[in-house]
C-alpha positions in Angstrom: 1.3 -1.8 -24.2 4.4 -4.2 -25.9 4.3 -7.6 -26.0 7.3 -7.3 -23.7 5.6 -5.4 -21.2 2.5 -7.3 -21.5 4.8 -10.6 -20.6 5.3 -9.3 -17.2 1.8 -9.4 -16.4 2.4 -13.5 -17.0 4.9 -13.8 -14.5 4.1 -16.7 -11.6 1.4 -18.2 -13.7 -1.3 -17.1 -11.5 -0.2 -18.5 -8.4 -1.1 -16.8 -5.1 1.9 -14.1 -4.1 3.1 -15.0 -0.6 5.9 -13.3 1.4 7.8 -16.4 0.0 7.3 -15.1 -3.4 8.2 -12.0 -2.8 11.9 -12.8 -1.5 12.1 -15.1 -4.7 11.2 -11.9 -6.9 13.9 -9.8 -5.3 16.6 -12.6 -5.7 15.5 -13.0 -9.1 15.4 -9.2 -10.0 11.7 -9.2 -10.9 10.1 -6.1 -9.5 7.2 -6.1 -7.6 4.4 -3.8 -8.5 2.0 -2.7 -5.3 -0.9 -0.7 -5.4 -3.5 0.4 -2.4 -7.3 -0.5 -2.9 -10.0 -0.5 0.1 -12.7 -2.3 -1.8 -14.6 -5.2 -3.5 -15.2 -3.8 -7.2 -11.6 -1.8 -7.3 -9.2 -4.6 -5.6 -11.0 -7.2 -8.2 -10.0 -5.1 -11.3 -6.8 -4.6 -10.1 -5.9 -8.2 -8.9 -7.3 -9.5 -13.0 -4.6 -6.7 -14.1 -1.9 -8.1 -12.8 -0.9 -6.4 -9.9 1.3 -8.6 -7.2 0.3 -7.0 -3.8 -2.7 -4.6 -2.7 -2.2 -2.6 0.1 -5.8 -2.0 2.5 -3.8 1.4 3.5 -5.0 3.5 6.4 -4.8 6.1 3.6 -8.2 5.3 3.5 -8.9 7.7 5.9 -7.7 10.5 3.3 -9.4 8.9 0.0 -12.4 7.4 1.4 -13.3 9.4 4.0 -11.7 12.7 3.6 -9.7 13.4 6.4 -6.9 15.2 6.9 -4.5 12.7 8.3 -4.4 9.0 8.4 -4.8 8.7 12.4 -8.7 8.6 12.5 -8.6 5.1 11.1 -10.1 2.5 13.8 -9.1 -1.4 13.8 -12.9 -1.9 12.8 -12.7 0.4 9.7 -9.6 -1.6 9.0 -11.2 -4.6 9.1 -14.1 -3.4 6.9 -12.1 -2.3 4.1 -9.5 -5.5 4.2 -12.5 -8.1 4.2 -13.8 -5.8 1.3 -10.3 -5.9 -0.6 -9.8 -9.9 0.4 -13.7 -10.9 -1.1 -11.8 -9.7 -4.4 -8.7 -10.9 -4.5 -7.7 -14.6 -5.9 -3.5 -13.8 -6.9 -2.4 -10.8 -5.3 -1.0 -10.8 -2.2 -3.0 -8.6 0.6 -1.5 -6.4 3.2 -3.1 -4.5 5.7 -2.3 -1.2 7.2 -2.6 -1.6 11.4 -3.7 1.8 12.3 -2.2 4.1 14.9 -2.0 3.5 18.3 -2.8 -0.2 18.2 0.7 -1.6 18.2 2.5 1.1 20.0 1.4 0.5 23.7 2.6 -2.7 24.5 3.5 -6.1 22.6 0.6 -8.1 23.8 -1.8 -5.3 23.0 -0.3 -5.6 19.6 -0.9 -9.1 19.2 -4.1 -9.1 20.5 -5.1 -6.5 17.4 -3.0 -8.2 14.7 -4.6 -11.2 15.7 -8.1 -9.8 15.4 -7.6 -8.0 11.9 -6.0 -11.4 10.4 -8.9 -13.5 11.2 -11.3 -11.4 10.5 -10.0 -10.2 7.2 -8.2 -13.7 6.4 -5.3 -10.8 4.4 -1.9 -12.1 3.8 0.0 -9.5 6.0 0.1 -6.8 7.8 2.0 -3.3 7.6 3.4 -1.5 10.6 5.1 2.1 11.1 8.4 2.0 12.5 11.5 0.8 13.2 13.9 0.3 16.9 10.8 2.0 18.9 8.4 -0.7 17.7 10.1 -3.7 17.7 9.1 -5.6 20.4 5.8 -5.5 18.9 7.1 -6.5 15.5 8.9 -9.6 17.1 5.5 -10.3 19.4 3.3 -10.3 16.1 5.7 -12.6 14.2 6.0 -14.5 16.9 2.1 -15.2 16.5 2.9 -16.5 12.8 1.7 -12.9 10.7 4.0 -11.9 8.5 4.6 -8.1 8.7 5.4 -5.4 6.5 8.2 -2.6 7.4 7.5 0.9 6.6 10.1 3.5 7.0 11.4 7.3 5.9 8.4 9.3 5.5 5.7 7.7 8.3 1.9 9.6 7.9 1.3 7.8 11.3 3.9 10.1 13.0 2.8 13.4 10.6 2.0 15.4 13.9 5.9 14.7 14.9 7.1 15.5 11.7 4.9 18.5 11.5 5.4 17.9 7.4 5.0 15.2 4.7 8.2 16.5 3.5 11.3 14.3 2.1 12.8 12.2 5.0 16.6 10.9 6.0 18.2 13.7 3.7 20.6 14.5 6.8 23.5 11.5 8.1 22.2 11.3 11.5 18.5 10.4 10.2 19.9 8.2 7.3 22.1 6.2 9.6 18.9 5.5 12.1 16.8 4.5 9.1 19.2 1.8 7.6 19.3 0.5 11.5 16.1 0.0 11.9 15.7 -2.0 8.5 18.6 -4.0 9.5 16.4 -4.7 12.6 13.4 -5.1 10.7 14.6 -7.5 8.7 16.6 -9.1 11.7 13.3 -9.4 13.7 11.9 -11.7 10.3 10.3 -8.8 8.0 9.9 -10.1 4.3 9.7 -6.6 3.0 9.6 -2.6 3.8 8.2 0.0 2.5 10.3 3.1 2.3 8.4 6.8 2.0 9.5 10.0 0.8 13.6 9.6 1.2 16.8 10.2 -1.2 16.8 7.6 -4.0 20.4 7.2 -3.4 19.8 6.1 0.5 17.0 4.0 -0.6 19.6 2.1 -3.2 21.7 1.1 -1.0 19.0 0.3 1.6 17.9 -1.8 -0.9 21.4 -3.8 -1.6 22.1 -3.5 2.2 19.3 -5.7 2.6 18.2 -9.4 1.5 14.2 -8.3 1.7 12.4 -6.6 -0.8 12.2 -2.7 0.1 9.6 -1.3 -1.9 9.5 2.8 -2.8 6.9 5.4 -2.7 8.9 8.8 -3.4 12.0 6.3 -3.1 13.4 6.4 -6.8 14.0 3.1 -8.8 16.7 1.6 -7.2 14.4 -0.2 -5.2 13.2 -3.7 -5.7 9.2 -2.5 -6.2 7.0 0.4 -5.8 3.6 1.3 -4.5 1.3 4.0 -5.1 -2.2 4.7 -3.7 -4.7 3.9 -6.7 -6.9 7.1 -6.5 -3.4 8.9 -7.3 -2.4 6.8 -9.8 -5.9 6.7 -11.8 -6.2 10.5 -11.3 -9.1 10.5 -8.8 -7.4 12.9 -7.0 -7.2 16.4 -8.6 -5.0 18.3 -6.5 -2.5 16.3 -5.1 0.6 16.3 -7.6 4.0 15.4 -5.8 7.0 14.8 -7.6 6.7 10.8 -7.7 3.5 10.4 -9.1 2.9 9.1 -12.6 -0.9 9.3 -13.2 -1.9 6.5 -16.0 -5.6 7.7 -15.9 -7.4 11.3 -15.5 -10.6 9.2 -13.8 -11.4 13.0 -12.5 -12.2 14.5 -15.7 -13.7 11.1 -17.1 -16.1 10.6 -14.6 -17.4 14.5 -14.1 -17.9 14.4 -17.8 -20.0 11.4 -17.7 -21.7 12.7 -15.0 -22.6 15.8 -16.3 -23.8 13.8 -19.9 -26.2 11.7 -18.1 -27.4 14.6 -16.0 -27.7 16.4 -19.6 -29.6 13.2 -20.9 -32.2 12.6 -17.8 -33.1 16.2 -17.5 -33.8 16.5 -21.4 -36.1 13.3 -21.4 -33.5 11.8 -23.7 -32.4 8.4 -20.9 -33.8 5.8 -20.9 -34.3 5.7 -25.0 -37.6 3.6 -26.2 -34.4 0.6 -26.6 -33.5 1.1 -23.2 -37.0 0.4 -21.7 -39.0 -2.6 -20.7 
């Protein structure tokens, strides 16, 4: 890594990252680097690295669990993973996925969850799906003094509408809608959005359109951060391989290896070594 590169990792001398800090990035042109984790061991090494934000995704529910979608995910699994992530964390700031359905019924319903996964987890933020459908609920959990987290374009949480995890907003009508609702996200007292899967020329001017941070995944780099889900970006995950992803580790192949060398070692009597025992 360059010295130039490694001076990044300096930035904020170690002070806590709030949703403060992150409108002071974007007026100060400083990117914001995200990543997902879901628990202690993980969010630790990642928060000592240097990251600015963790996400507790409901992606869980794919990485973790293995399912098939992320709608499974339950406020209590939330909860479990983001008190998990938090007991690791000193700098980074922490954001929590709410899951599906428990936000879309009504406002107080909404507040009644967000509530419950704040104090319980003690996380910085939470992330909600959505944009003109959901904001009553947006202005109800503000309201309750919880900063939120926009997430817009592609929306996992809405994959049985879509019927696809394919590239969002590409026609006028959808493009239009989507810089709507982050004018009303942002409107509503947002301090940042995600944006999923959609032209990195849409997001770009999303991004100057806006005075918040917008923050891509499949967005291109004319956005004001990015965020990948870690198992992705380490390369814990061997067959998943979309066009955004930039794996910095091959943790697949490092860790079957290793696996398969201590097997090697215990069935042939060669672990533990005479140095190696009490």
């Amino acid at each position: 890594m360059s010295e130039e590169k490694k001076g990044y990792l300096s930035s904020g001398n170690g002070k806590k990252v709030t949703a403060h800090r992150f409108r002071e990035m974007k007026q100060q042109g400083e990117k914001i680097a995200m990543l997902t984790a879901y628990d202690y061991s993980m969010a630790q090494v990642i928060d000592q690295a240097g990251i600015d934000a963790i996400l507790v995704g409901d992606s869980a529910s794919n990485v973790m669990v293995g399912n098939r979608t992320t709608l499974p995910m339950t406020v209590d699994q939330m909860i479990y993973h983001g008190r998990s992530v938090m007991n690791g964390v000193k700098r980074a700031m922490v954001v929590i996925d709410m899951p599906f359905g428990t936000y879309h019924s009504s406002p107080s319903e909404a507040v009644t969850n967000a509530v419950r996964i704040m104090r319980e987890t003690e996380a910085d933020a939470l992330k909600l799906e959505g944009g003109e459908e959901i904001i009553e609920s947006v202005k109800a959990i503000l309201s309750a003094g919880i900063p939120i987290m926009g997430h817009l374009g592609l929306m996992p949480q809405s994959i049985n509408k879509y019927g696809s995890y394919a590239l969002r907003a590409k026609g006028d009508e959808e493009s239009a809608k989507l810089r709507e609702d982050a004018r009303l996200l942002e409107e509503a007292g947002c301090f940042s959005i995600v944006l999923e899967k959609i032209p990195s020329s849409l997001a770009g001017i999303v991004a100057r359109e806006r005075s918040i941070p917008m923050i891509g995944i499949g967005a291109g780099p004319e956005v004001d951060g990015q965020v990948l889900v870690m198992h992705d970006m380490l390369g814990l995950n061997k067959g998943f391989s979309p066009r955004f992803l930039r794996r910095y580790a091959h943790l697949y192949e490092d860790i079957n290896d290793a696996v398969q060398r201590y097997t090697a070692d215990v069935k042939a009597s060669d672990y533990p070594s005479a140095d190696e025992s009490y």
